[in-house]
Every structure is written in structure tokens, then in C-alpha cells.
N, C-alpha and C positions, 0 to 999 in steps of 0.2 A: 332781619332775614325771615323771620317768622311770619312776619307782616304781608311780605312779598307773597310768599307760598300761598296763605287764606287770601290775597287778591287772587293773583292768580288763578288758584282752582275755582274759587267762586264765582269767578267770572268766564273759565271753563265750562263750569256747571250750566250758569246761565242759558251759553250759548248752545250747549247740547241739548239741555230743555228747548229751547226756541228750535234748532234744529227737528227732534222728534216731535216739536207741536206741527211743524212744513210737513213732516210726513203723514203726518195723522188728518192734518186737515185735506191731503189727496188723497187719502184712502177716503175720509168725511165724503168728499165731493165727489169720489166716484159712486157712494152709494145715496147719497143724495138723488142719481138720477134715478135711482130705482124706487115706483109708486106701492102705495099698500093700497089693499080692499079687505075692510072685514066682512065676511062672509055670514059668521052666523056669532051670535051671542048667546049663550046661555045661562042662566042663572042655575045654579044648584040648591037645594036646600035639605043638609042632614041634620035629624031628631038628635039631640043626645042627652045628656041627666040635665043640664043648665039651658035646654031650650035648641031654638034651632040655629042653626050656622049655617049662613048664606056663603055660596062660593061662585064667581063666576068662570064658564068657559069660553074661552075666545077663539076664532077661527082666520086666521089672514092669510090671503094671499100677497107674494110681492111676485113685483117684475119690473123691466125694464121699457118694454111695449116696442122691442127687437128683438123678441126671440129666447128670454131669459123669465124664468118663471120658478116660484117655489112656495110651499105653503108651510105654515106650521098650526101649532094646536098651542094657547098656555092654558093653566088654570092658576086664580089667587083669588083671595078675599076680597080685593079691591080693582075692578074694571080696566081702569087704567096699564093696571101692572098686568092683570092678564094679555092684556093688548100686546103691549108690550115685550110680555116673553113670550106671545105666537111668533111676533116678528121677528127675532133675532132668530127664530127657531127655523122659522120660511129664510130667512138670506143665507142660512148654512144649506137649505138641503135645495139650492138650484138649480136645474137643468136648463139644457140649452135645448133649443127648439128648432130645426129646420122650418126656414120659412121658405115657402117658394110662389113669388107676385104677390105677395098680402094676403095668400090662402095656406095650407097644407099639402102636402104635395102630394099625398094619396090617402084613399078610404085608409081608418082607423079603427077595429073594436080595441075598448079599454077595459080591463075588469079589475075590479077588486070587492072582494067580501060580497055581498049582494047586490052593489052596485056596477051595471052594466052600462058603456055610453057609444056612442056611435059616433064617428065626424067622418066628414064628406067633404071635401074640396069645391068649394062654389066661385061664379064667375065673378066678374070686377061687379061691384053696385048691389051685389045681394046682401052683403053686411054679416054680421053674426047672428044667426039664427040659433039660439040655444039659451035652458033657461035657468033661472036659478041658481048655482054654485056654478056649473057651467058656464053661464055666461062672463062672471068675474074671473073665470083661469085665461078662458082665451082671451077677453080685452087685454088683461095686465102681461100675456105673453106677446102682443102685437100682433095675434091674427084679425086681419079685418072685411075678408068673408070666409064663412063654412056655413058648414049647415049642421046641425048636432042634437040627439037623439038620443036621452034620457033612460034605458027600458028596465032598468034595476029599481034599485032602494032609490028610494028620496030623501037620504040621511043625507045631512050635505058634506058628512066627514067622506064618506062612501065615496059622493058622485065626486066631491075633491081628485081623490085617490084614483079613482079609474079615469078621468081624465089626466090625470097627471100619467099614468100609466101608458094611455093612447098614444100621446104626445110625447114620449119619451121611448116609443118602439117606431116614431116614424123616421123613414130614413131619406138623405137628400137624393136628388138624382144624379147628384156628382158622386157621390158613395155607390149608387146602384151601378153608374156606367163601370166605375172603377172596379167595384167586385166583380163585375161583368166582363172586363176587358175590351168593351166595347166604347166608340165614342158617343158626346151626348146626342148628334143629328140620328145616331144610328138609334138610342133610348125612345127617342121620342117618334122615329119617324115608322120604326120597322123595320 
């Protein structure tokens, strides 16, 4: 009877592991679709009694390139792992994005700390106009034209930050009629 029981449960157990691996591997593959961009790499290096100790800093963006965007920061002695802990860091802190035709739906300022950034809704065929840290939030959020304007810091934690900021006070025009109480021909026409 004994025998029974350790069958039984162990083949139980089996099946509940293979179970939670089906779960795991759809949670896997939904963030499979979401891309990374490292933005900026840093190395560090602090003095101390036995010489210096190198550390790096890693910056990533992720997204999905529909509207879903997030960045993180890691630090560690070894590259990789830095990388590594930005990323998980970027997939917890995600926003959602209002997209409207492949652009933004209206003028944006973004601010944080010293960095100030600008975006502008542009038409079909003008692409992403913006540079540097900028240009990697909107690709990996799926905007695919604005036009966007730099005028703060050029730290690219900063310019991160304040677009992430922008893009996350824009609002749709289905939210705007709604707050509005008006319909969308009435939003757009007058």
C-alpha cells in the first residue's frame, strides 16, 4: 500500500510540475514578444586600500513596439548581469502608451530632473525624428512618426525619464471625448 501512495503522488507531482512548466512557458512567450534596447553602458571605477574596482551601469529600455514601454537602471561587477537586472527592472515598471495612426496623439512636454523633451505628432512618412535615448523609447514603444526635441540635460538617465514622463501624461481621444461628454466627429471636427 505504501508503494501505491509514492506512485501515486510522484506521478502527481510530475504532472503538476509539467502543469506549472504550460504556465510558465505562456507567461515565457508573452514576454518573449517584448524587445530590449540598451541605451547607455557605463563602466564605473572606485579607489579603495586593494586597488580599484570596476562596476558597470546598464541602461535598457523594453517594449513591445504597440504601445508598451519601460525602462530600468541595474548595476554589477559583471556586464552581463548588469544588463540583465535593468531588464527585469524595465518589464515591472511598464506603461501603456496611447497610440493614435503610428503617431501620438498630441503635442507633449516631458520633464524630469534637468532633462526637458518635446514631441510633436507628425504625419504618415516623416518617421522618428529624435535623438539619442530618445530615439530608443519611441521605437521600442511603437511610435513610428513624431518629431521630438531634446532641450534639457543630455544625461540619458534624464532624457529616459522625461520622455517616459511625456508619454505617459498623453491622453487618447476616446478618453478626451469621454471626459468631454462629447462624441469623437464632434473632438476632431469642432
Amino acid at each position: 500500500m505504501a508503494d501505491n501512495r509514492n506512485n501515486s503522488s510522484g506521478g502527481g507531482g510530475r504532472n503538476r510540475r509539467d502543469n506549472n512548466r504550460g504556465r510558465n512557458n505562456r507567461g515565457d512567450q508573452h514576454e518573449s514578444d517584448l524587445k530590449e534596447k540598451m541605451v547607455s553602458l557605463n563602466r564605473v571605477s572606485k579607489v579603495t586600500k586593494g586597488g580599484r574596482t570596476f562596476t558597470f551601469a546598464a541602461i535598457v529600455v523594453v517594449g513591445d513596439g504597440k504601445g508598451k514601454v519601460g525602462h530600468g537602471m541595474g548595476k554589477a561587477r559583471d556586464i552581463s548581469e548588469a544588463i540583465q537586472k535593468a531588464t527585469d527592472v524595465a518589464r515591472k515598471s511598464m506603461i501603456k502608451v496611447p497610440l493614435f495612426k503610428g503617431t501620438i496623439p498630441h503635442e507633449q512636454l516631458g520633464k524630469y530632473g534637468a532633462g526637458k523633451v518635446l514631441l510633436k505628432p507628425a504625419s504618415e512618412g516623416t518617421g522618428v525624428i529624435a535623438g539619442g535615448a530618445m530615439r530608443a523609447v519611441l521605437d521600442i514603444a511603437g511610435v513610428h512618426n513624431v518629431l521630438a526635441k531634446s532641450q534639457g540635460s543630455s544625461n540619458p538617465h534624464n532624457v529616459i525619464k522625461a520622455t517616459i514622463d511625456a508619454l505617459q501624461k498623453l491622453r487618447s481621444p476616446q478618453t478626451i471625448a469621454k471626459q468631454r461628454g462629447i462624441s469623437m466627429e464632434k473632438l476632431f471636427e469642432g
